[in-house]
N, C-alpha and C positions, 0 to 999 in steps of 0.2 A: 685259406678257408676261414669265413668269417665263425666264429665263435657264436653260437646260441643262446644266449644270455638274457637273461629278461634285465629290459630296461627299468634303469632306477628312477623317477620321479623326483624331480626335486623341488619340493615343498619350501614353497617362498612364506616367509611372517607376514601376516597380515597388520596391516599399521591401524589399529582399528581409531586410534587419535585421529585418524584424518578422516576415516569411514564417518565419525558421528560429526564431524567438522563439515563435509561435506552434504551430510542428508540434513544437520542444524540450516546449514545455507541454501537448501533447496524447500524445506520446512516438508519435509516426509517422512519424519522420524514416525510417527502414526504406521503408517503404510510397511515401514522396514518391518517394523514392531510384528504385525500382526503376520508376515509375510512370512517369519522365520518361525512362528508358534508352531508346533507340534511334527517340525522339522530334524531331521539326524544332524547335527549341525556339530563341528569343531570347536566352536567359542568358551571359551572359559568358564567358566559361573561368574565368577567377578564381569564377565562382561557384558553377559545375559542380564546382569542385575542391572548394569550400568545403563540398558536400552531400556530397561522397566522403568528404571528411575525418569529416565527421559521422556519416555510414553507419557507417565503420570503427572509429570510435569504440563506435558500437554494438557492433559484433562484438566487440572486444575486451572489450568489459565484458559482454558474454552469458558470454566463455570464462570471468573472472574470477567469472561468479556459478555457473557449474558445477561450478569451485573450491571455491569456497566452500563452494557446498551441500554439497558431499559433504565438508571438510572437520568443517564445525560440526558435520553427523550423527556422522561417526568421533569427534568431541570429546564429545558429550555421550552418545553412548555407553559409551564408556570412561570418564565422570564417571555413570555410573548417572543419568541426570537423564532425565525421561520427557519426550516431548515432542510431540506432532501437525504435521506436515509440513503446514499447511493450504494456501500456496500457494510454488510451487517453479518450476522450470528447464522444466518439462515445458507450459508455457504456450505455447511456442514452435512445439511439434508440434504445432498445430491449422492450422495454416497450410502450402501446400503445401510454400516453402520454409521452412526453419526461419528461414533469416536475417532471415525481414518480421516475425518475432516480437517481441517486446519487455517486457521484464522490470525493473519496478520497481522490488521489492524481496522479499525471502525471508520468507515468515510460520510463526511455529510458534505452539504453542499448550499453556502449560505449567501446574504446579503452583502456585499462589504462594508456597508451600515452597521454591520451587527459586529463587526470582529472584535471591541473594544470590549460590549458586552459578551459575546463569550470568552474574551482573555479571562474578566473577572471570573466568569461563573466556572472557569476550567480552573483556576486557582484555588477556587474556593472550596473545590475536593479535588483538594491534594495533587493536582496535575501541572505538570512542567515542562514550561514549551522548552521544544530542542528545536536547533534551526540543520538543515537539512542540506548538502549542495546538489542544485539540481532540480531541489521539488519546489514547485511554483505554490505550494497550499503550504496551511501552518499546522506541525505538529506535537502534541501535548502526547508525555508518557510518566505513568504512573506505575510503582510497582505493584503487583510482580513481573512487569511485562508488558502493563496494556498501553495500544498505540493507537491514540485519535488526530485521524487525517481533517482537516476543515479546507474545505476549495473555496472561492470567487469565483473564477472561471475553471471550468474543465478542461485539460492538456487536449489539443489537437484537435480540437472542434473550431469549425465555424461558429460567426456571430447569429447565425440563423438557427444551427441547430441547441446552441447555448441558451436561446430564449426561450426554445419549446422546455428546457429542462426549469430553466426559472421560472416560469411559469406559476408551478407548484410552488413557489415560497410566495405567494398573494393569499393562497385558500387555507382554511382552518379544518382539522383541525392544525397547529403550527407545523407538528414534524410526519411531513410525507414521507411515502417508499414509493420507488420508481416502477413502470410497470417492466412486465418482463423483455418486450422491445426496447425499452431505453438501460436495463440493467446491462443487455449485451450490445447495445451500441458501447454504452460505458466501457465496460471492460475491455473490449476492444480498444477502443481511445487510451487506455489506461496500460492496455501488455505493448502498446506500439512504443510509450514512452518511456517502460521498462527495460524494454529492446534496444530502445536508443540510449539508455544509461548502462547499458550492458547489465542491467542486475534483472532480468526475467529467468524465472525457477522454473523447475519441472512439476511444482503444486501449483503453479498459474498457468499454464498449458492446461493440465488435466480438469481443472475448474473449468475451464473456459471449456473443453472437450465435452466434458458431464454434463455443462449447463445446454451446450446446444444440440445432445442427445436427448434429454430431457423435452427440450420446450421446442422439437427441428417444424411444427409444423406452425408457431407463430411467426418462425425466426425467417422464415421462406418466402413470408408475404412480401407484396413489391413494395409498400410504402417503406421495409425497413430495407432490402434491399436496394434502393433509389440514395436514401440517406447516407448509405457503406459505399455506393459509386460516387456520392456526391461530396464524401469524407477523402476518396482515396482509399478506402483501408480496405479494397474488396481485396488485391488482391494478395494483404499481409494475414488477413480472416483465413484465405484459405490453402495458405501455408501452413498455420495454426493449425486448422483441420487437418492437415493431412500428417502432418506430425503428429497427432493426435491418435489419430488411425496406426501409425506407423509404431509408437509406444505403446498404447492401449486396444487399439481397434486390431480388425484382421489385416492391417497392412494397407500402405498409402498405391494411390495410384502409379505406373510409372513414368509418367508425367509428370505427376507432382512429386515423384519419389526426391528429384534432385534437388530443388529447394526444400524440401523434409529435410534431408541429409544435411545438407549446409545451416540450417537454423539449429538442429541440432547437436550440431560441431560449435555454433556459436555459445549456444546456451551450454553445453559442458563443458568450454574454455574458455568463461568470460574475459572482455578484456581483446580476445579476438578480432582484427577485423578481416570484414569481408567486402568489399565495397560493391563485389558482381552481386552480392545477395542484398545489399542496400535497393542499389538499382532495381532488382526483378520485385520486391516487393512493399520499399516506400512510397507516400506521394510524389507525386513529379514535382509539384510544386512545393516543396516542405523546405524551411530554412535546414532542417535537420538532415538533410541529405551530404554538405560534411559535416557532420557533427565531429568527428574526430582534431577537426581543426577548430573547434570553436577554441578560442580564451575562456574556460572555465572561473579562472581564477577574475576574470575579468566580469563574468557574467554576474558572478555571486557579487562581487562589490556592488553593481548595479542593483540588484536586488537587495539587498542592504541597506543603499542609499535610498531605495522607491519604497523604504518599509518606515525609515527616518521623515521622511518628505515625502508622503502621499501625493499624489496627483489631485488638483483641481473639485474634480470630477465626485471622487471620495470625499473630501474637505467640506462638500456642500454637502454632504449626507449627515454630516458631523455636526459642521455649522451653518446651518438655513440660513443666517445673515449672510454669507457670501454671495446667495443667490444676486440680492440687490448689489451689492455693495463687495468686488472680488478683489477691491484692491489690496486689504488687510489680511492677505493669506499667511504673510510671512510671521506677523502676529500670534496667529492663530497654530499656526504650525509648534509654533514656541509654547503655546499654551496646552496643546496635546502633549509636547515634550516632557512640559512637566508635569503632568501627570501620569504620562507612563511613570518616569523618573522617581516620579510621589510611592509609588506602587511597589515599584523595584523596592526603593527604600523601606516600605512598610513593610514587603516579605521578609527580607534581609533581617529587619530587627526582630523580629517573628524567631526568623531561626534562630540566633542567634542568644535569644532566650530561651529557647528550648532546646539548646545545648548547655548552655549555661546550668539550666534546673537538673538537667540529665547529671550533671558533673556534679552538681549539691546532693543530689540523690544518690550518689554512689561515694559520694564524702559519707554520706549519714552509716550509708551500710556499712562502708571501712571500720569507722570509728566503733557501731554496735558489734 
């Protein structure tokens, strides 16, 4: 005869080091935060402190990127330099508090004429290109955190729909914002290319989700529908959506329920592949379709090399004499070289003095 016994539970530790490693990597530390307020909860004090510390952390760097934003625009306004606001500060306002919002990084979207003079004007406060594997635009970060994307071209667009965007960098005043049709063509083009570097979060899902809850009755019109069949991305959009539904909403259809399931298996084990969920939701025609087999290591040298040795094309935006006369590129290439090189050098003795004076300064206070 079995025994009556009430069963024991057995209570696993929580590894909370990986908990805040995990929602740092998905950027929902906001959302965890506010999720657990006023809840019966196990955690520690020491831990609970450690998510406020986290939370605040957010805030202060949402205030630093409002900063920002509006200074870079005052700066390359005043530098004539044209440029498309494609994602900004205004991410936040989809959510009822603004504080659960959460802001990556700053994207514009420029001339490749221009990129010389923003290298200057991004150095000249305080900003330090990092180079990226993977991302086709160049990115500048500043502390405490802040990350400014600059594009040429936009990932995964046609030449046709690429022009409607540059457009906006001919009209004054210099720095545009995109309208609400081209922000979620954008992010669209933008989460398919995060998808294919395996790094899309559960805060770019839900952005994407909010934003076309928000705006669903411009987002439905056929011109921009025409554009996501003409992209290919119709039907990675509504994968998006229905995971979307299926985390946030009342639940995805069951038809779409199974590619929901599988993008969501991807996105919580990056790194994953799926190639049946490639198939059911990239373009047909995308070189990215094996991506898993690309030469990485091979692509980025390529890009390296086309960043050393611009194309043609660029060269004559640089140097109008080529137009006539193309034959002296090699020249000229040399001559941009050394002036990056001029640049480098000038930063370098910059710090290099101002490590210097730091160490005379802290000689001064020894000695008093």
């Amino acid at each position: 005869m079995i025994q009556q016994k009430p069963v024991q539970l057995v209570k696993k530790q929580v590894d909370w080091q990986k908990i805040y490693k995990y929602i740092d990597h998905h950027n929902v530390t906001s959302l965890v935060y506010y999720s657990v307020l006023g809840i019966e909860k196990e955690e520690t004090k020491a831990q609970e402190e450690e998510l406020y510390k986290r939370f605040k952390k957010i805030l202060l760097l949402k205030k630093g990127y409002d900063q920002a934003q509006e200074t870079i625009i005052w700066q390359l306004e005043q530098n004539r330099i044209h440029a498309l606001l494609l994602s900004g500060t205004k991410a936040c306002e989809l959510y009822d508090k603004e504080e659960m919002g959460n802001i990556d990084s700053l994207e514009f979207l420029i001339h490749p004429s221009d990129l010389e003079k923003v290298q200057s004007l991004m150095e000249s406060m305080d900003y330090e290109r990092k180079e990226e594997k993977g991302f086709e635009g160049i990115v500048y970060k500043r502390v405490p955190g802040i990350c400014v994307r600059f594009f040429c071209d936009i990932p995964n667009m046609n030449r046709r729909i690429q022009k409607l965007y540059k457009k906006q960098l001919r009209v004054r005043p210099y720095v545009q914002t995109v309208t609400i049709e081209k922000k979620y063509i954008y992010d669209t083009c933008m989460l398919l290319e995060h998808y294919l570097m395996g790094t899309i979060t559960i805060r770019e899902v839900l952005d994407f989700w909010l934003y076309h809850k928000r705006f669903h009755d411009k987002l439905i019109r056929q011109d921009v529908r025409e554009v996501m069949d003409k992209l290919g991305l119709t039907a990675f959009e509504q994968c998006l959506h229905a995971l979307g539904d299926l985390w946030f909403g009342e639940g995805s259809l069951v038809e779409e329920s199974e590619s929901a399931f599988a993008l969501e298996e991807y996105i919580l084990n990056p790194g994953k592949i799926d190639k049946r969920l490639d198939r059911k939701v990239l373009p047909a025609d995308r070189k990215y379709l094996d991506f898993y087999d690309r030469d990485r290591d091979a692509e980025w040298r390529n890009k390296k090399w086309s960043w050393m040795f611009p194309p043609r094309e660029y060269m004559k935006e640089m140097f109008p004499i080529l137009r006539k006369f193309p034959f002296p590129l090699i020249i000229f290439w040399g001559i941009r070289g050394v002036r990056i090189l001029g640049k480098v050098i000038k930063q370098k003795a910059i710090e290099l003095q101002d490590r210097l004076l730091q160490k005379l300064r802290k000689l001064k206070k020894t000695k008093e």
